[in-house]
N, CA and C atoms of all chains as a GROMACS GRO file, in nm:
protein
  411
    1UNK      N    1   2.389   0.092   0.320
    1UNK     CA    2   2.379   0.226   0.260
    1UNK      C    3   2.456   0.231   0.129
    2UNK      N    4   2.542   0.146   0.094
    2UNK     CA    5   2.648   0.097   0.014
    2UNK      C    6   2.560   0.073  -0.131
    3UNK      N    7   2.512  -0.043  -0.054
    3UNK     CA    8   2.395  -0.061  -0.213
    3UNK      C    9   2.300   0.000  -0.231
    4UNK      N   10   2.250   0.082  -0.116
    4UNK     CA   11   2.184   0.179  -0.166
    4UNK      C   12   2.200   0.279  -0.260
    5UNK      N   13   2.302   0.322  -0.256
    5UNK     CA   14   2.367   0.378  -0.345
    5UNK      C   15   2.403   0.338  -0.474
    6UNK      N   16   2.428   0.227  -0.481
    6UNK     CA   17   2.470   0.143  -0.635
    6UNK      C   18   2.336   0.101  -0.670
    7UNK      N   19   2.241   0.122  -0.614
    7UNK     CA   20   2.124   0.127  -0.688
    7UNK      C   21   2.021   0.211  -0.700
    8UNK      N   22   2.108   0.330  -0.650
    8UNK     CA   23   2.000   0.463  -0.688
    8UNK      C   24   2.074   0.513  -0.794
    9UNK      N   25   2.203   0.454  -0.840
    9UNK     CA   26   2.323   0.527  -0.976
    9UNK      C   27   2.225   0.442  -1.122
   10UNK      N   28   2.162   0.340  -1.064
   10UNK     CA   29   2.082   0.247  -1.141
   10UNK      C   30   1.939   0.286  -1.172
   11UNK      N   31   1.889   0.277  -1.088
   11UNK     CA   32   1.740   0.321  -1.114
   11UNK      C   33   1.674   0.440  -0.991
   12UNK      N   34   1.550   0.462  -0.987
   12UNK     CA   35   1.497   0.566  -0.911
   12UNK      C   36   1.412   0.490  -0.770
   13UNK      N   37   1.499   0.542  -0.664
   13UNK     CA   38   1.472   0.558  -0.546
   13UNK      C   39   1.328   0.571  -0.497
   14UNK      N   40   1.183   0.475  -0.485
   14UNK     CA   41   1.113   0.553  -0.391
   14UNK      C   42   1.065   0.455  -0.252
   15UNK      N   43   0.984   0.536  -0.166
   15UNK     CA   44   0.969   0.475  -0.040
   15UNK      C   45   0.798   0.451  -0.013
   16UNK      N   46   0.786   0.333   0.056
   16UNK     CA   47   0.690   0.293   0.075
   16UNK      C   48   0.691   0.313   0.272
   17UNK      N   49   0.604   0.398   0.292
   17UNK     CA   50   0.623   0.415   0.454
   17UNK      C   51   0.513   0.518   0.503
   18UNK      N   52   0.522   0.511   0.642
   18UNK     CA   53   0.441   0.636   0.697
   18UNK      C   54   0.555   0.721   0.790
   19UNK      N   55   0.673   0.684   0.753
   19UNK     CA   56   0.746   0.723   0.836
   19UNK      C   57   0.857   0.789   0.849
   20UNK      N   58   0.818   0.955   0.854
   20UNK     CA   59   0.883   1.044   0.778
   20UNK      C   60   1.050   1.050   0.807
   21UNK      N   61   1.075   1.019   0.904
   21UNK     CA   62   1.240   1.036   0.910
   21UNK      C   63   1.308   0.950   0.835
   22UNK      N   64   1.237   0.854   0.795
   22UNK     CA   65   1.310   0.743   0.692
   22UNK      C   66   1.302   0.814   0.521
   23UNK      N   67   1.238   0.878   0.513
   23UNK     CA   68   1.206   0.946   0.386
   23UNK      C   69   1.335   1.043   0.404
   24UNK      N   70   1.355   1.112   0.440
   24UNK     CA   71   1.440   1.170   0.507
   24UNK      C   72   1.597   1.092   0.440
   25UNK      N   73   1.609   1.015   0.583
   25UNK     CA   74   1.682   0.940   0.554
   25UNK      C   75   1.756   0.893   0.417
   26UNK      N   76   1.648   0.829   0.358
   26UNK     CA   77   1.693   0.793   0.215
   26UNK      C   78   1.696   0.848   0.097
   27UNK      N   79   1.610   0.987   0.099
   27UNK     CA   80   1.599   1.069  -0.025
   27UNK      C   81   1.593   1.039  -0.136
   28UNK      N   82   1.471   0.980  -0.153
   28UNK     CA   83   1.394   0.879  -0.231
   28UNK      C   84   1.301   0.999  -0.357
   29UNK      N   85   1.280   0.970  -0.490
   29UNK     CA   86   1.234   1.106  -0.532
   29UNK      C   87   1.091   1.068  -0.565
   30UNK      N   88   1.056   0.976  -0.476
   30UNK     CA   89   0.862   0.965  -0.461
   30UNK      C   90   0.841   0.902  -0.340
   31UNK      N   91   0.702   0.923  -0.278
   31UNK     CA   92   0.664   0.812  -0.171
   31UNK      C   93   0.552   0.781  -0.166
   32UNK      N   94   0.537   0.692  -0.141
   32UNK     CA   95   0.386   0.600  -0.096
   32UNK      C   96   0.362   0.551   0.056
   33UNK      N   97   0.223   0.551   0.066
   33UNK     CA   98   0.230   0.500   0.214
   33UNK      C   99   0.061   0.447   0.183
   34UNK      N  100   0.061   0.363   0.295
   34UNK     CA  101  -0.130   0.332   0.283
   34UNK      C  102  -0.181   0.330   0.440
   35UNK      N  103  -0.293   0.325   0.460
   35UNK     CA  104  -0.375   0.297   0.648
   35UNK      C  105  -0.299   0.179   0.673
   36UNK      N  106  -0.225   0.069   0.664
   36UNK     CA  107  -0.129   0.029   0.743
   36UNK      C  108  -0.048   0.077   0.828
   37UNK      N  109   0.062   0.158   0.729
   37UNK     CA  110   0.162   0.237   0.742
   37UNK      C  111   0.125   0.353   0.854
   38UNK      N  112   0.020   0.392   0.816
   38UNK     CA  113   0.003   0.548   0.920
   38UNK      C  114  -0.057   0.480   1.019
   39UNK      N  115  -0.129   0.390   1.014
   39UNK     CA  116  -0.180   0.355   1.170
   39UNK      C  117  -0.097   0.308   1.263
   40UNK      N  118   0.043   0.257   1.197
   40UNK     CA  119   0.198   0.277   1.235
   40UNK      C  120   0.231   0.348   1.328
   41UNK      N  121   0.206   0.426   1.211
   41UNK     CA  122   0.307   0.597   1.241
   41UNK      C  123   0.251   0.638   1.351
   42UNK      N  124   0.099   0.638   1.365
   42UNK     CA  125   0.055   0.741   1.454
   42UNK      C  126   0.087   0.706   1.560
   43UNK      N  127   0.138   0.586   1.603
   43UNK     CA  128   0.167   0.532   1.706
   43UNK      C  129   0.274   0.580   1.777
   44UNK      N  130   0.348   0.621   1.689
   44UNK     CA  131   0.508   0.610   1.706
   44UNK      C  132   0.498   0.769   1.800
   45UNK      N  133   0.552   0.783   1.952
   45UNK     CA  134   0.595   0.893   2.028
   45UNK      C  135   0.597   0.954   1.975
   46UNK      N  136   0.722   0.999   1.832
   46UNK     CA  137   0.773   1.102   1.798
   46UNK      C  138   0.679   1.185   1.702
   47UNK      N  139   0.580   1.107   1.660
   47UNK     CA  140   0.487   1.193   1.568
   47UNK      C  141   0.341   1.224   1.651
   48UNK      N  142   0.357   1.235   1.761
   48UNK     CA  143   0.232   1.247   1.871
   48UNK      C  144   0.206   1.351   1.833
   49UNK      N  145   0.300   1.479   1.766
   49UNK     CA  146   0.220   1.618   1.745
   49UNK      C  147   0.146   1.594   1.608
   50UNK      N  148   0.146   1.549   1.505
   50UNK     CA  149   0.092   1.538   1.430
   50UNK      C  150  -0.018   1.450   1.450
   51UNK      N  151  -0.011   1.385   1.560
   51UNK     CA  152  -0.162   1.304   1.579
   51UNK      C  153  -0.255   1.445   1.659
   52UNK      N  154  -0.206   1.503   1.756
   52UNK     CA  155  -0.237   1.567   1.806
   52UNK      C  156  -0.322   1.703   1.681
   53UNK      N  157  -0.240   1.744   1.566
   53UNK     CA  158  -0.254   1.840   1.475
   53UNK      C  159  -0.399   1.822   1.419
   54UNK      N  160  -0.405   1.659   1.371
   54UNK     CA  161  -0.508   1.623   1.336
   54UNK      C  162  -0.610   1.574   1.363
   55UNK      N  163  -0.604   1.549   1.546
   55UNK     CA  164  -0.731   1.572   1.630
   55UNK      C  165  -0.779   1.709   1.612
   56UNK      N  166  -0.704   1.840   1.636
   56UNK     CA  167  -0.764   1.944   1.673
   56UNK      C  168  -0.799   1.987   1.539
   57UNK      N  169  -0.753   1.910   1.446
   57UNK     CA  170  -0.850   1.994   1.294
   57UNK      C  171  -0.969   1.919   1.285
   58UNK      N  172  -0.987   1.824   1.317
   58UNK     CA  173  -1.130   1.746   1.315
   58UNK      C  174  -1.235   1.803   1.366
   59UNK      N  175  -1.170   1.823   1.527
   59UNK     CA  176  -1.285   1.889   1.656
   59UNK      C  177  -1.340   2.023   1.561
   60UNK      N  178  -1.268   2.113   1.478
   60UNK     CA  179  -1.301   2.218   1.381
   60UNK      C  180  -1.430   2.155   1.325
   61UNK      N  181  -1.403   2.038   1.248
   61UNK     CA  182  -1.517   2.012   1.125
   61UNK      C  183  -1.635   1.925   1.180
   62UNK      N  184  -1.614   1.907   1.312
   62UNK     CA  185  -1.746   1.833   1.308
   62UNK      C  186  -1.765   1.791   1.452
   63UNK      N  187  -1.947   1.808   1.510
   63UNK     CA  188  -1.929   1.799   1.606
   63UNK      C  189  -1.982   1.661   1.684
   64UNK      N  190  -1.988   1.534   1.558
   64UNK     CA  191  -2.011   1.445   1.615
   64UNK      C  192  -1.857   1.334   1.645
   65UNK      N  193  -1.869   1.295   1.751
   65UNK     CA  194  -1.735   1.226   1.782
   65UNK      C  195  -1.693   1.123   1.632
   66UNK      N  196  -1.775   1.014   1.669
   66UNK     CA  197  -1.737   0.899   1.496
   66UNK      C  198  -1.690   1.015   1.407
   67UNK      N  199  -1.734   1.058   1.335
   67UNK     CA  200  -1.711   1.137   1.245
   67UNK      C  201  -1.598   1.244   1.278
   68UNK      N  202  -1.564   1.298   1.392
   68UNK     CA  203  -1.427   1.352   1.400
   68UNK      C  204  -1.310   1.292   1.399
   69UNK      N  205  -1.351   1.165   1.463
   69UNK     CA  206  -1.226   1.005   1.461
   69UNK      C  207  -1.205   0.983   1.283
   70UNK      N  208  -1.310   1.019   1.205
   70UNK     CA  209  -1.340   0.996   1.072
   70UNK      C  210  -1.221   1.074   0.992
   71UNK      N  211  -1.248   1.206   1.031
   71UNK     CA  212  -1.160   1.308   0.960
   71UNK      C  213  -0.992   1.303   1.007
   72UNK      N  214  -1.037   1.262   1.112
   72UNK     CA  215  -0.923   1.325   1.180
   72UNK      C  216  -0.785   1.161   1.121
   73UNK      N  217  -0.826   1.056   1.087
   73UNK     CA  218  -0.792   0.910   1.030
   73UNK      C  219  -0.743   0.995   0.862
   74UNK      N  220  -0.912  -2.793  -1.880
   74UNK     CA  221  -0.811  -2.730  -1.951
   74UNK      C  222  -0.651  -2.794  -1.883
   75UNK      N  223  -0.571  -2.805  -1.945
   75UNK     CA  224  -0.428  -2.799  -1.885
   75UNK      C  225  -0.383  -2.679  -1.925
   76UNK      N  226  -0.320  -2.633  -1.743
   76UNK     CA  227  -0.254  -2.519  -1.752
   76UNK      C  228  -0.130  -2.548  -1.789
   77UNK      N  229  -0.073  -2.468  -1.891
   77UNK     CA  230   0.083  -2.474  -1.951
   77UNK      C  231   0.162  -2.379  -1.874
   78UNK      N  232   0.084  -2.235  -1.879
   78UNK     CA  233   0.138  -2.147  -1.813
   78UNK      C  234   0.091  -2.073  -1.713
   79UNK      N  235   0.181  -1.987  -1.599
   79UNK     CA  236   0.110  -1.888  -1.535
   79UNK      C  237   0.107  -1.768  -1.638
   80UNK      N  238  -0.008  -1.684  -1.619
   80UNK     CA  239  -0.004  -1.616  -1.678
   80UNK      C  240   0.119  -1.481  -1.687
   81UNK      N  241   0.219  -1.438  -1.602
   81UNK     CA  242   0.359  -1.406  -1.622
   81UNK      C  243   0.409  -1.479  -1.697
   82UNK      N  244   0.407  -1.591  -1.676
   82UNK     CA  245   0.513  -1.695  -1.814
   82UNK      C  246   0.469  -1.709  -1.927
   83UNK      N  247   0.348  -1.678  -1.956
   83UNK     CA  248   0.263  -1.702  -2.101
   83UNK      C  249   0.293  -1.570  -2.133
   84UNK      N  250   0.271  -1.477  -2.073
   84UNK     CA  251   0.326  -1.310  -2.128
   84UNK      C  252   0.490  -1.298  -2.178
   85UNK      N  253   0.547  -1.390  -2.060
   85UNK     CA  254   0.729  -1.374  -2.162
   85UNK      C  255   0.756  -1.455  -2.252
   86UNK      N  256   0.684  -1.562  -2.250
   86UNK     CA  257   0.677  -1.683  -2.358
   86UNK      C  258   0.646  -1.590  -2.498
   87UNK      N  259   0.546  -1.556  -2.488
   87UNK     CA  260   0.519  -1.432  -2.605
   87UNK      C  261   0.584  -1.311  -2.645
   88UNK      N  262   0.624  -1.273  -2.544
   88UNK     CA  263   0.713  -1.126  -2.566
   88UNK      C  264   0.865  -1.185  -2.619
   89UNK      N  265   0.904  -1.304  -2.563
   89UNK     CA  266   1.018  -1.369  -2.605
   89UNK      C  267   0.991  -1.418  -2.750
   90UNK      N  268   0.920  -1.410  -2.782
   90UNK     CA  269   0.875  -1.450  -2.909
   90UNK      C  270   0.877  -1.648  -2.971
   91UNK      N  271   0.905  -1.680  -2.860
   91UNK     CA  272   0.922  -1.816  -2.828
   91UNK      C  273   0.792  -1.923  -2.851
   92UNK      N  274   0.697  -1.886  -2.811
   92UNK     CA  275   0.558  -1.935  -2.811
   92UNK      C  276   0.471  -1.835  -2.864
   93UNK      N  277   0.400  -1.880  -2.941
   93UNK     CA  278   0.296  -1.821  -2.952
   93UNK      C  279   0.127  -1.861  -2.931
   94UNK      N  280   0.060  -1.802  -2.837
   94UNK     CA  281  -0.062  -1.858  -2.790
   94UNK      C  282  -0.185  -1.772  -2.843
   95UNK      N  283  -0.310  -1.821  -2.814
   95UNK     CA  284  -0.426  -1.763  -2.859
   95UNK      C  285  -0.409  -1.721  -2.712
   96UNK      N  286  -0.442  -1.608  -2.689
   96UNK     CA  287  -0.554  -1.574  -2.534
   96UNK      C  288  -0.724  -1.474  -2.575
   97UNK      N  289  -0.806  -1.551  -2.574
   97UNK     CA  290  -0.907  -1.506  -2.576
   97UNK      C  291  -0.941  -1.465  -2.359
   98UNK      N  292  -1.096  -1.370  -2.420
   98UNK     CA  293  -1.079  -1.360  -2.287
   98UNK      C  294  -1.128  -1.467  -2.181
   99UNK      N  295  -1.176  -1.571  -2.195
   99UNK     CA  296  -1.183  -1.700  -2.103
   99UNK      C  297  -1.067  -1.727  -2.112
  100UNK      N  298  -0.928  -1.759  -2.152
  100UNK     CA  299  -0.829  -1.819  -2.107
  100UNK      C  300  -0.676  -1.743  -2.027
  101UNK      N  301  -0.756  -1.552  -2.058
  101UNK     CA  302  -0.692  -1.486  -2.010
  101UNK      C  303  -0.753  -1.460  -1.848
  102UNK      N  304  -0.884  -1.439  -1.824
  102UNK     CA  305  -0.934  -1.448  -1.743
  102UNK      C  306  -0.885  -1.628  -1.608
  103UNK      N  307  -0.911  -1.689  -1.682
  103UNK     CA  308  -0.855  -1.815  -1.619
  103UNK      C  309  -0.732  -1.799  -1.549
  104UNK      N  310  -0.614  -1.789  -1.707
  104UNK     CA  311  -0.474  -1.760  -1.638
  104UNK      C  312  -0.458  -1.647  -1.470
  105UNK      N  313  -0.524  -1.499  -1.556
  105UNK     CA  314  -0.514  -1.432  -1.409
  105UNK      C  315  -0.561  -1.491  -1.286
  106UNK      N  316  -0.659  -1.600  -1.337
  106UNK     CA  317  -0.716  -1.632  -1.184
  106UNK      C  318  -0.603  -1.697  -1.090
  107UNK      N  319  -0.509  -1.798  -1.176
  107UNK     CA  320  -0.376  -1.879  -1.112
  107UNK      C  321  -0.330  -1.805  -1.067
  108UNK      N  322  -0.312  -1.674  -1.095
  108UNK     CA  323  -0.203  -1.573  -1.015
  108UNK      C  324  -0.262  -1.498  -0.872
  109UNK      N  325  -0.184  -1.575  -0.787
  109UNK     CA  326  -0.234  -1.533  -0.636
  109UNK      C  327  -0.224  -1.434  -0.622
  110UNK      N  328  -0.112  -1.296  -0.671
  110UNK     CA  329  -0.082  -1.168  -0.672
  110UNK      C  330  -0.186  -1.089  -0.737
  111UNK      N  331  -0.286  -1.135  -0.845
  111UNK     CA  332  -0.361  -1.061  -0.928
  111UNK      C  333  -0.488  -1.063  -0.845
  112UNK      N  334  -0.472  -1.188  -0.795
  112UNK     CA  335  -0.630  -1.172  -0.695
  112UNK      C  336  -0.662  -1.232  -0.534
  113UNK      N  337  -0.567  -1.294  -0.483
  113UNK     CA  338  -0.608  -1.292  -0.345
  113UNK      C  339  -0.545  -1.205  -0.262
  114UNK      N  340  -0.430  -1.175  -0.316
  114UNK     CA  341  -0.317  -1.060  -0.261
  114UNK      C  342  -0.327  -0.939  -0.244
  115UNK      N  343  -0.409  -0.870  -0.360
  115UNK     CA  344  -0.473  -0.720  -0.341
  115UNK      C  345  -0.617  -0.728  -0.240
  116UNK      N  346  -0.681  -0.841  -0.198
  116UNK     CA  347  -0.789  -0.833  -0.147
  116UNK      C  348  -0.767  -0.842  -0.025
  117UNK      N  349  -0.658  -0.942   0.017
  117UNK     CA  350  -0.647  -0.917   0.166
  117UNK      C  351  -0.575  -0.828   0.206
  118UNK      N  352  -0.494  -0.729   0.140
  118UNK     CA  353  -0.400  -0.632   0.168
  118UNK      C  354  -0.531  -0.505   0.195
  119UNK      N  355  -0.616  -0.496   0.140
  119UNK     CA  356  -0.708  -0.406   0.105
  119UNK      C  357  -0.827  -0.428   0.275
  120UNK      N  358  -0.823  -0.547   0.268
  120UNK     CA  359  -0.883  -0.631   0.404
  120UNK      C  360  -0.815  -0.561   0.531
  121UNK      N  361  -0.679  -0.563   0.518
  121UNK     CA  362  -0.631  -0.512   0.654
  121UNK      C  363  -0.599  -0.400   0.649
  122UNK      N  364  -0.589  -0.302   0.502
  122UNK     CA  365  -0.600  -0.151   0.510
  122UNK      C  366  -0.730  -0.108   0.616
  123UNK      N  367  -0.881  -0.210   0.603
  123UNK     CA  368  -1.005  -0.112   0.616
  123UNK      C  369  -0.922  -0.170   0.768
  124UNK      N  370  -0.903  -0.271   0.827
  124UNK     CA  371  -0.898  -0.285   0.928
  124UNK      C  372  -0.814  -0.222   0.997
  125UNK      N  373  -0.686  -0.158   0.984
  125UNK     CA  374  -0.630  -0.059   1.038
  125UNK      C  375  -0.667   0.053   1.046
  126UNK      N  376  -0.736   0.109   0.943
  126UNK     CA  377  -0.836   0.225   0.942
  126UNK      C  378  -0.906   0.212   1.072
  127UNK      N  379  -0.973   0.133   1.068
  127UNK     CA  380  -1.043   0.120   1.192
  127UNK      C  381  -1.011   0.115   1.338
  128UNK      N  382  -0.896   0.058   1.350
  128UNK     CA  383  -0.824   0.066   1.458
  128UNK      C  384  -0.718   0.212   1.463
  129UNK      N  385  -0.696   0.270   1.347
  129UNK     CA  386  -0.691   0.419   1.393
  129UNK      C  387  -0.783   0.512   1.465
  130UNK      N  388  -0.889   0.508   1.406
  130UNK     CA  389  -1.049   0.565   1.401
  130UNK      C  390  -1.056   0.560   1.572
  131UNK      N  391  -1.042   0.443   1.612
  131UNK     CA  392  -1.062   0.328   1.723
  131UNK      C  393  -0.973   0.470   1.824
  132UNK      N  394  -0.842   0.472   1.800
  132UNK     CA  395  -0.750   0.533   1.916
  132UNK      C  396  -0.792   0.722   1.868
  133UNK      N  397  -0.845   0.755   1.771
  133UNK     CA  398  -0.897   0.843   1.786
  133UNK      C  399  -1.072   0.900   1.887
  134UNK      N  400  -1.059   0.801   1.832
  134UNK     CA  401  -1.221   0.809   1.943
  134UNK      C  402  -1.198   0.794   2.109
  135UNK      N  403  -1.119   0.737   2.115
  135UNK     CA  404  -1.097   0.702   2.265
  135UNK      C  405  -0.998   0.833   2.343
  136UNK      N  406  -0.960   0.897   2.242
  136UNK     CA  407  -0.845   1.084   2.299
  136UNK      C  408  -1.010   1.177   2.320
  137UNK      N  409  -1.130   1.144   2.230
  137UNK     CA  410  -1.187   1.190   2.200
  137UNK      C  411  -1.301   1.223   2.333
   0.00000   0.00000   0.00000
């Protein structure tokens, strides 16, 4: 956390992740993430409501399954 | 052809003002090709983006 610091006095902080408590964490002043990263994330217990968020906005837009797995990705 | 440089080193060779080279675009094209980062590296990274996509898609369909 040490050099983290001696190198955010240096240059600008950002994070490459799907994984919001680390963003958090480091207070980084940009982020990136790609379908690696979130197919990660979605995995992870603690963000089950947000998998959950974005099943039930899918089932909204569409009523063929593929295509709700589509939106909902 | 003999390669002298990768094309990163032919760019600081020049910016260093140290060498100076022709690069037309056949020898710039060439150089990028040596660089594994310019072209096999974004393709398979891009390769296992669609493929995680898919295996998201995958655990969505199956709640579904």
């Amino acid at each position: 956390m040490n050099f983290l610091n001696q190198l955010k006095s240096m240059t600008r902080i950002v994070t490459d992740t799907g994984d919001f408590k680390q963003i958090k964490q480091f207070t980084p002043v940009d982020a990136t993430t790609n379908p690696s990263l979130i197919y990660k994330a979605a995995q992870e217990q603690s963000y089950r409501s947000l998998f959950e968020e974005a099943l039930a906005w899918a089932l909204k837009k569409s009523n063929d399954k593929r295509q709700q797995a589509s939106i909902a990705t | 052809m003999t390669l002298l440089f990768s094309l990163p080193q032919a760019v600081a060779a020049v910016e260093d003002g140290v060498t100076k080279m022709k690069l037309d675009e056949k020898r710039f094209r060439r150089l990028l090709n040596e660089d594994a980062m310019a072209i096999e590296k974004p393709a398979e990274g891009i390769r296992r983006f669609t493929a995680d996509i898919v295996k998201l898609e995958n655990i969505f369909i199956k709640r579904l």
